[in-house]
C-alpha positions, 0 to 999 in steps of 0.5 A: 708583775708581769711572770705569766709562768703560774697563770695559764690560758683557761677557757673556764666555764663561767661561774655564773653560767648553770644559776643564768641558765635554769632561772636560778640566778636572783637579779634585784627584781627577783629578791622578793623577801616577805612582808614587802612594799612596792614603790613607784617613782613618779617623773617629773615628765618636765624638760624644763620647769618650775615646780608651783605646788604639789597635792599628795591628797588624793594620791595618799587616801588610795587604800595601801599607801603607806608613804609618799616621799618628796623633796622636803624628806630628803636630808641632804637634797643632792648627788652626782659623781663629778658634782652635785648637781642633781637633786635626788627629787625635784620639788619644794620644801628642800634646802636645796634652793634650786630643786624646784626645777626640773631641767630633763624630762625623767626628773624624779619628784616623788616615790610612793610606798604601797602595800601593793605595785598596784596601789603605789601605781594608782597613788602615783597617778594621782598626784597633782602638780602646778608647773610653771613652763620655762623656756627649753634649750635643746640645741648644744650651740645655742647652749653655748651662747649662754642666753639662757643659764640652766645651772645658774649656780655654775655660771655657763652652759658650758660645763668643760673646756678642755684644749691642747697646743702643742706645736706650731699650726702655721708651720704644720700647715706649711708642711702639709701636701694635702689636707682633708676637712671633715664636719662629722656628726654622732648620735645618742645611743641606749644601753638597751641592757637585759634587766631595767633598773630595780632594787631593794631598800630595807634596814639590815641586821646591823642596823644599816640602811641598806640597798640591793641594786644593780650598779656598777661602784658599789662603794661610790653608790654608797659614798652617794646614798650616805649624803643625800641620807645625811647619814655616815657612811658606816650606817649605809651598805650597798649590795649588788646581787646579779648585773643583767649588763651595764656597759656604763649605764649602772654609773650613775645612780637611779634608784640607789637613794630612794630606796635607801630613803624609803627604807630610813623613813620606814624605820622612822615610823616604826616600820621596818619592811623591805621596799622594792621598785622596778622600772619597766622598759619605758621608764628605763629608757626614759630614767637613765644617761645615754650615750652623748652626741657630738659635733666634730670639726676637724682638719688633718694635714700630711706630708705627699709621703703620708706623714701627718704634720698638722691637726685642729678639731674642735669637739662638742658633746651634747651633756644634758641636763646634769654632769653626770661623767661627762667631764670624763668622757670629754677628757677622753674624747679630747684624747682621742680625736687625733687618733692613736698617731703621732703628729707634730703640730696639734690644736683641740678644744672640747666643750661638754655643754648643759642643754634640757636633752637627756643626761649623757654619761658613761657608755663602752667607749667612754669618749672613745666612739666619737673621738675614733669615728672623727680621727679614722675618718680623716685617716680613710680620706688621707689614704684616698687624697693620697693614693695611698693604702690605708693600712700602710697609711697607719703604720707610717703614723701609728704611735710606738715606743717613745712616741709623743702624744699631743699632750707631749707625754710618752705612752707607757711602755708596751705600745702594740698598735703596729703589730695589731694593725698588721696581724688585723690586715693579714687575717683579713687578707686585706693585701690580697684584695677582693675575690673575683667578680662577682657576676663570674663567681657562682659563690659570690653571686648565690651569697649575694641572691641571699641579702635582703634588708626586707625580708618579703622583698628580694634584692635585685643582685644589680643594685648590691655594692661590696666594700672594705674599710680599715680602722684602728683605735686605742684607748685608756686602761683604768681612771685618767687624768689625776683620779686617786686610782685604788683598787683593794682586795682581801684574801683570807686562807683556811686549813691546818697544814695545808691551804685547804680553802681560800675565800675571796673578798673583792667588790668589783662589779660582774655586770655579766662580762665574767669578771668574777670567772676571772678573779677566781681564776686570778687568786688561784693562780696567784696562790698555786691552789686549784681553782676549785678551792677559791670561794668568792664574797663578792660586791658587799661594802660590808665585806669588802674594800673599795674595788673602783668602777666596773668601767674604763676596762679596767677591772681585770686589770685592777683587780687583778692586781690587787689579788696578786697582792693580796695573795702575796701577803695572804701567804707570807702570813700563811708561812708564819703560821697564822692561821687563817692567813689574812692578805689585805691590799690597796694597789695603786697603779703609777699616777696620773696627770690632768690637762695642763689648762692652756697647753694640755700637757699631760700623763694622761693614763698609765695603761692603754689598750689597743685595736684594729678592725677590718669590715667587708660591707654589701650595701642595696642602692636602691633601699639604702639597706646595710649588710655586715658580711665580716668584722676581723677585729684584733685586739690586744688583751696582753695576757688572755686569761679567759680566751672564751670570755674575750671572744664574747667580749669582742662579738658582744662589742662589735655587735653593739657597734653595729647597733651604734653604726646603723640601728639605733636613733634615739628620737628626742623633740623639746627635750622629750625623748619619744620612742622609749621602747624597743618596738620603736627604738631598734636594737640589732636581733640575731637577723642583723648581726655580722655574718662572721666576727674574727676574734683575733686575739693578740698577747703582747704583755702590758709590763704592768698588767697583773700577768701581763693583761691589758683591760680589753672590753671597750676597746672592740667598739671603738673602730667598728663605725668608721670602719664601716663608713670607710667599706661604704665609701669603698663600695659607693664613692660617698663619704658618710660623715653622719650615723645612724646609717638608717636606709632613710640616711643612706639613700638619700645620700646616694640620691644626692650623687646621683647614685641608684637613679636609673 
């Protein structure tokens, strides 16, 4: 299904565009039907506790109150998307025998229901709990002794263990000319998306318990609301209005079940009023998974003519106080830590450790970020111990056709990092070296008098540095490791003798990266009809089939599939003559492998992926202060489908690289995070940004890729930070093995060395 003779490139308006941009578009805080009640959630504001009693008394005579919920109204006392180990409220009288404790600060213990936002914020306030304090654990190698047990049920702090052995390490290190060892160390990061968490909950005309709300899986919401609600899950709808972004923060839930909870119990007492809750930004950042932090120890040996022969790293993320997807993320980050090379003689182990710290789950990368900043690193310091370029160091390793990856399986067909990386160096001119110096260059000099990283203080020009850095990754296309992969679609077309109209039924989540854009313009070219033609019913369980996650860049490529198929059958019923033609599909892509418990061994994805970036970096010695001159990222989509949304796509993503690399420092003591807001928690503005991103798109067709395309959207994340540490490294000489790259960080690191002390 690779033909992309009836599909061509098309930089179409996105369908979403005019209602974003005059206020029409309704996102879930904008639903505001009559006669409706507000909810407020109250935290447990507890890393670590035991709930003692509760006294909703007070909170229940404030004038308004129409209900307080807690843990004793939740049916079914549990959720989470790899297990249920979260209670849906913290608190007593459940059946839940450990849901009286609270293991992260943003537990949910109670929803309060008012006539007004006012009253349910008074009542929230008003509620008395007794806690009794219990000891926290917020370090991941404490956590791992097992001395304190925060999920007792489980046994271990350790949630997952994954490792590989492929090879023979001694003789690997026989080999080995030169070694590099590297100790590298990431940080939390904030999805920061637009629009905070907020929903609906009311009872539909079917009689469903149904929510509006902004996910990113509308099916799993609703597979996850219809337990805790003990209900069948034909007695449960999930919608998904307007996404004001997601990058993974929507794949766990937030406010899906209470809101489906408030709404049953409503209807219980004979009160059938639609409920709504908006969080503001503190409650966002506080309520929601991050991004998790990891600690990697890795050594990488190669031969004097730069062939790797050797690698072990041991892997650590900081998974919080539940599962969430950190299992996932792990298995993936366990890939990805040796890179997208081929090296004979491999040793991993990756551990996902509970602590009382924020959850970390889902975000643009996926395991991705920490794996590629521990891998391009060490390739950057092989080319320096090597006296070697960096680029030709890559293209001597990178994986190809045929290739083994350490879990000793082929990729699939279609590998195209070579060709990434090479047309990624020539748009970049990394052969051509720097331009002239820059105290003899009156362009380079007045670019430079330009740079300031506080805007009432000039830079004195002697203090700047300029350097390159080269990195590349690749990543999963779609679910790993043994997941049941599915994506359905349906098409119904309507006229007389002619296809006079065509309405789309898909669930697939648009979280504002333009994939509904996409899907029209996939079933149009799938049907041979104008695009114009194609209506859209889009993320209602009631109307469509289960599309999977928006997530592991995989939409376009999942879905795409599943509406050729669709098409496909749509048509065949249409040359029969039954009219409407009606096309259903459930497309499964080829399956996949877990990790062979001891060896690893595995086919771990059926699509990948790929990238290559170039940064060229201006650094103040003096203020340690950072400025991104030029990001060329080359990325290969396989089919460009929508060439204007993939440049979003690539700015977007290398921006909120940016953002990872240099900005954002989330600040957590005892388990608490303590900058919940934007004034304190800095996200890049439009004065940090790259001064040029290079959006090299490259087309070589993934041979089962609806049209040849590729999922594409985290991939641009993946190498911005280690490119930058490595243009940092060309610019000063110092390794940063650590980010956020802060002034604070930089500085002292250059001190260190004796850099920027006349």
């Amino acid at each position: 299904m690779t033909d992309s003779s009836n599909l061509q490139s098309h930089s179409l308006t996105r369908i979403d565009a005019g209602g974003k941009v005059t206020g029409a578009t309704q996102y879930p805080g904008d639903l505001t039907p009559d006669n409706l009640l507000h909810g407020k959630v109250l935290f447990s504001g507890q890393p670590h506790a035991r709930m003692l009693s509760i006294d909703l008394s007070a909170a229940e005579a404030v004038p308004g109150v129409v209900m307080i919920l807690t843990a004793k109204d939740v049916p079914v006392n549990e959720y989470g998307l790899i297990m249920p180990d979260q209670p849906v409220l913290v608190g007593l009288g459940s059946q839940n025998r450990y849901a009286d404790v609270s293991l992260w600060e943003a537990d949910q213990v109670a929803v309060v229901i008012a006539e007004t936002e006012a009253a349910a914020a008074k009542a929230r306030g008003l509620i008395q709990i007794s806690w009794e304090q219990l000891p926290i654990v917020t370090d991941v190698f404490e956590a791992m002794k097992d001395e304190l047990v925060l999920h007792p049920w489980h046994g271990s702090n350790i949630l997952k263990h994954y490792q590989i052995r492929k090879g023979d390490m001694a003789a690997g290190w026989a080999e080995a000319d030169v070694i590099v060892e590297g100790d590298y160390r990431l940080p939390y990061q904030e999805h920061a998306y637009l629009q905070p968490e907020a929903g609906l909950g009311y009872i539909d005309a079917a009689g469903r318990v149904t929510v509006e709300v902004a996910g990113q899986w509308a099916h799993e919401d609703l597979v996850q609301v219809a337990h805790a609600l003990g209900l069948p899950e034909n007695q449960v709808r999930v919608i998904y209005p307007a996404i004001g972004g997601a990058f993974g923060g929507r794949e766990d839930l937030s406010l899906q079940i209470v809101l489906g909870l408030a709404a049953m119990r409503l209807k219980e007492m004979g009160i059938e009023r639609p409920v709504r809750i908006i969080w503001t930004r503190e409650e966002s950042i506080l309520g929601h998974h991050k991004r998790h932090p990891a600690y990697v120890k890795t050594k990488w040996g190669a031969t004097k003519d730069g062939k790797l022969t050797a690698i072990t790293a041991e892997l650590i993320l900081d998974s919080g106080s539940y599962a969430c997807t950190s299992t996932k993320v792990l298995g993936n980050a366990n890939l990805m830590v040796t890179g997208p090379y081929e090296v004979p003689h491999a040793h991993v182990d990756s551990y996902a450790v509970t602590t009382n710290n924020v959850p970390g789950g889902a975000f643009r990368g996926f395991g991705g970020p920490q794996g590629a900043f521990a891998a391009e690193s060490q390739m950057n310091k092989l080319a320096e111990a090597l006296g070697m370029d960096p680029v030709e160091l890559r293209l001597k390793n990178v994986l190809r056709d045929g290739s083994l990856l350490t879990t000793q399986t082929p990729l699939p067909p279609g590998i195209s990092l070579a060709e990434v990386i090479e047309r990624c160096a020539q748009e970049f001119n990394w052969d051509k070296g720097w331009p002239p110096a820059l105290a003899g260059d009156d362009h380079q000099s007045q670019e430079r008098s330009q740079f300031t990283g506080i805007q009432s203080l000039p830079p004195d020009t002697k203090s700047l540095r300029r350097g390159r850095g080269f990195a590349c990754s690749f990543k999963n296309v779609g679910f790993s490791f043994g997941f049941p992969e599915r994506c359905e679609a349906t098409i119904e077309l309507f006229g007389d003798t002619e296809i006079e109209r065509v309405v789309l039924y898909h669930a697939g989540a648009d979280v504002g990266q333009g994939a509904h854009t996409v899907f029209k313009q996939m079933a149009a070219a799938a049907l041979g009809v104008d695009v114009e033609m194609v209506e859209l019913d889009m993320s209602d369980t009631a109307t469509s089939g289960d599309s999977g996650s928006a997530s592991a860049s995989r939409l376009t490529w999942m879905a795409g599939n599943s509406i050729r198929g669709a098409a496909e059958k749509a048509l065949e019923a249409w040359q029969d003559e039954d009219r409407p033609a009606v096309g259903h599909i459930r497309y499964s892509p080829p399956p996949t492998e877990p990790y062979d418990p001891v060896t690893g061994a595995c086919m771990p994805n059926f699509s990948y992926g790929y990238v290559a970036q170039a940064a060229d970096v201006t650094v103040d010695i003096e203020t340690g202060h950072i400025r991104i001159e030029r990001i060329t990222c080359a990325n290969d989509v396989g089919k460009a489908i929508n060439p204007i949304s993939i440049q979003g796509q690539i700015e977007g993503a290398v921006v909120q690289a940016y953002g990872y690399s240099i900005l954002e420092q989330l600040q957590l003591k005892e388990g608490r995070i303590l900058n919940p807001y934007f004034s304190q928690y800095l996200i890049p503005g439009i004065k940090d940004v790259p001064r040029q991103v290079d959006s090299v798109i490259v087309e070589e067709a993934d041979p089962l890729g609806p049209w040849g395309a590729r999922g594409m959207a985290e991939m641009p994340f993946l190498p911005v930070a280690p490119a930058i540490t490595a243009a940092l490294h060309d610019a000063t000489g110092i390794w940063f093995d650590e980010i956020p790259l802060t002034p604070y960080r930089v500085v002292s690191k250059l001190r260190e060395h004796g850099i920027g002390i006349d």
